[in-house]
C-alpha positions, -999 to 999 in steps of 0.1 A, spaced: -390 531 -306 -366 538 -334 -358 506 -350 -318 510 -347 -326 510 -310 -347 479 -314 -328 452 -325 -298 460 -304 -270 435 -289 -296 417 -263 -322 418 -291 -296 397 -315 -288 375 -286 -324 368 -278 -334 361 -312 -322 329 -320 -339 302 -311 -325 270 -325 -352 240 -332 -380 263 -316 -408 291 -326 -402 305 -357 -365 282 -358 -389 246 -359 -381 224 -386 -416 225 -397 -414 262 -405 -380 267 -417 -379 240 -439 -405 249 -462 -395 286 -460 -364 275 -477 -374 246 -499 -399 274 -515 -374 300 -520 -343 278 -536 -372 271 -558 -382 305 -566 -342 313 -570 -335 289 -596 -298 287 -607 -294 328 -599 -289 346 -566 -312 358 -542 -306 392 -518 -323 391 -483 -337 423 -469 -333 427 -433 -312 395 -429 -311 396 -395 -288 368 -374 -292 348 -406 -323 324 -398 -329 316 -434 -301 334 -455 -277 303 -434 -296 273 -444 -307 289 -478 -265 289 -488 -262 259 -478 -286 246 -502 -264 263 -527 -281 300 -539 -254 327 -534 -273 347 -509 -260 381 -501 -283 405 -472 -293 442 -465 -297 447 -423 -302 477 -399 -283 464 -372 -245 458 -366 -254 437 -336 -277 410 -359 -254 407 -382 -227 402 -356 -247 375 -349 -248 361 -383 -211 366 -382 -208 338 -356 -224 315 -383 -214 326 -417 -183 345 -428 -190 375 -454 -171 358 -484 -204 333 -479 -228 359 -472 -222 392 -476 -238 420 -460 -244 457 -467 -252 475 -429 -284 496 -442 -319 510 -449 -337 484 -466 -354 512 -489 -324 529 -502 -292 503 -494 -281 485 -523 -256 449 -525 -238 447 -553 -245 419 -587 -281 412 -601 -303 388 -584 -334 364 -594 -349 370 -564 -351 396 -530 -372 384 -503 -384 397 -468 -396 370 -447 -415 376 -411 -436 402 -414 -402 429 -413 -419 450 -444 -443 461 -413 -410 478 -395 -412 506 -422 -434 528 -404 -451 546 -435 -467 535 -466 -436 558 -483 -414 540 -472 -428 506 -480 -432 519 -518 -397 525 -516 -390 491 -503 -408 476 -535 -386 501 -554 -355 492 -540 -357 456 -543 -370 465 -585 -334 483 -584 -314 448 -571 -336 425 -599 -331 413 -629 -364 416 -655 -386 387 -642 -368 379 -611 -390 378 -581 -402 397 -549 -413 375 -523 -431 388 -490 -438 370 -458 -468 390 -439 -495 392 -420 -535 399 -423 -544 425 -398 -568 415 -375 -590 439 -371 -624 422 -369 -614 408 -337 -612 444 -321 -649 451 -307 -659 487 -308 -644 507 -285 -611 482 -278 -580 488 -290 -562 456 -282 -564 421 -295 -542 389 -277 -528 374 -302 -507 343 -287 -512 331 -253 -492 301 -240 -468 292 -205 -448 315 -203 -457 343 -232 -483 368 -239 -485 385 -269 -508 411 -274 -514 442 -302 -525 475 -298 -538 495 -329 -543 529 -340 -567 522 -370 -566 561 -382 -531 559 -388 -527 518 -397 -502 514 -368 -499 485 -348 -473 482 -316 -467 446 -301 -461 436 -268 -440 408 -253 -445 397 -222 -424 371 -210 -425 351 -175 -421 325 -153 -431 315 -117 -419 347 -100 -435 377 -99 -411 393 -127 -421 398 -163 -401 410 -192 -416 435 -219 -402 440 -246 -421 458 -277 -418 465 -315 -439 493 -339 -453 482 -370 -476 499 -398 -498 472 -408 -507 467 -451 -536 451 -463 -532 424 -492 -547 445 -516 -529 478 -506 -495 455 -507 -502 448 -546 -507 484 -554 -472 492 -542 -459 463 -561 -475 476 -593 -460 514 -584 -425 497 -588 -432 476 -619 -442 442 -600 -472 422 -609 -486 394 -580 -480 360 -596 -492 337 -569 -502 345 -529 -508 315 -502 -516 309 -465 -480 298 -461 -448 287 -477 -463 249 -482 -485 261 -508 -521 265 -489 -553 285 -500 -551 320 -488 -590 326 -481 -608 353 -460 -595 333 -429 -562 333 -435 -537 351 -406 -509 356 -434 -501 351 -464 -468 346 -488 -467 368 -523 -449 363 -544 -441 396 -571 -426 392 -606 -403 422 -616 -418 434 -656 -402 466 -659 -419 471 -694 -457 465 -686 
């Protein structure tokens, strides 16, 4: 499951979801309230833009955002909403693309660090967002807490979402910190649609070791992009990295 094959053209058009899921009000809105914040008066660089979900409303609120993506057909999709004199977009690898200028701040939303399918790779990811920052700008990764204390001895699966019309369920390979999820998708026939994505999962404190092995230090880490406590409990968090080159 390379990930060039993964988000192809019915990927992009499946995506969106407008007023729904991850698209709600309630979870976009503070996504972007938190990172104009974070931006300030400078510009922020998106990795793995994708069909635009936050880079879109995050212009309109005024940041120059520019974005890094994989796939031609996302950002095809992001085409349909944004023209690339508003936000440009370099068609690459997240760990070694660069956008031109300087930015404030480079952020990863969705848990999309976890499609780099080796801890090298996510290093260089930290590395390669250093390289697009100016001293003090920020890092900030969306991601989640892998839930391994739900797998009993002996099971290697864990449903995480259940609802009408969706199953979501994980499979794990703790010796090598891999994680594949499955989509399954229905309705009242006997059809079902699968689709499926890899992921290597990072704990919270492994994520800050890589942050320091490209110069970052962790200046603040919630539940969520409102601001809650991240505790033992929590299923993801938001960290946020500050770029100090010289410590």
């Amino acid at each position: 499951m390379e990930q060039e094959n993964l988000w192809d053209a019915d990927a992009a058009r499946r995506y969106d979801s407008p007023g729904t899921g991850m698209f709600a009000p309630e979870v976009l809105g503070p996504t972007v309230d938190r990172l104009a914040e974070i931006a300030g008066d400078g510009a922020a660089l998106e990795f793995a833009v994708g069909t635009g979900r936050v880079a879109v409303p995050l212009a309109e609120r005024g940041v120059p955002v520019a974005g890094i993506e994989l796939s031609r057909p996302m950002v095809d999709r992001l085409r349909t909403k944004a023209d690339e004199a508003t936000i440009p977009v370099v068609i690459g690898d997240m760990t070694t693309s660069t956008a031109p200028g300087e930015y404030t701040l480079v952020y990863l939303v969705y848990n999309t660090i976890s499609n780099l399918l080796t801890q090298a790779e996510q290093v260089e990811c930290f590395r390669n967002a250093a390289r697009h920052l100016t001293s003090g700008g920020r890092f900030v990764i969306e991601l989640w807490v892998p839930e391994l204390r739900k797998l009993p001895p002996g099971q290697a699966a864990v449903v995480w979402n259940s609802e009408a019309g969706y199953i979501g369920l994980d499979t794990y390979d703790v010796l090598n910190q891999h994680v594949v999820s499955h989509h399954f998708r229905f309705d009242e026939t006997r059809r079902a649609q699968l689709s499926r994505s890899p992921h290597r999962y990072i704990w919270p404190a492994e994520l800050d070791l890589m942050a320091q092995l490209a110069g970052f230090e962790l200046e603040s880490r919630h539940a969520d992009w409102t601001g809650a406590e991240f505790t033992a409990e929590s299923r993801s968090h938001v960290s946020v990295y500050r770029y100090r080159p010289d410590h």
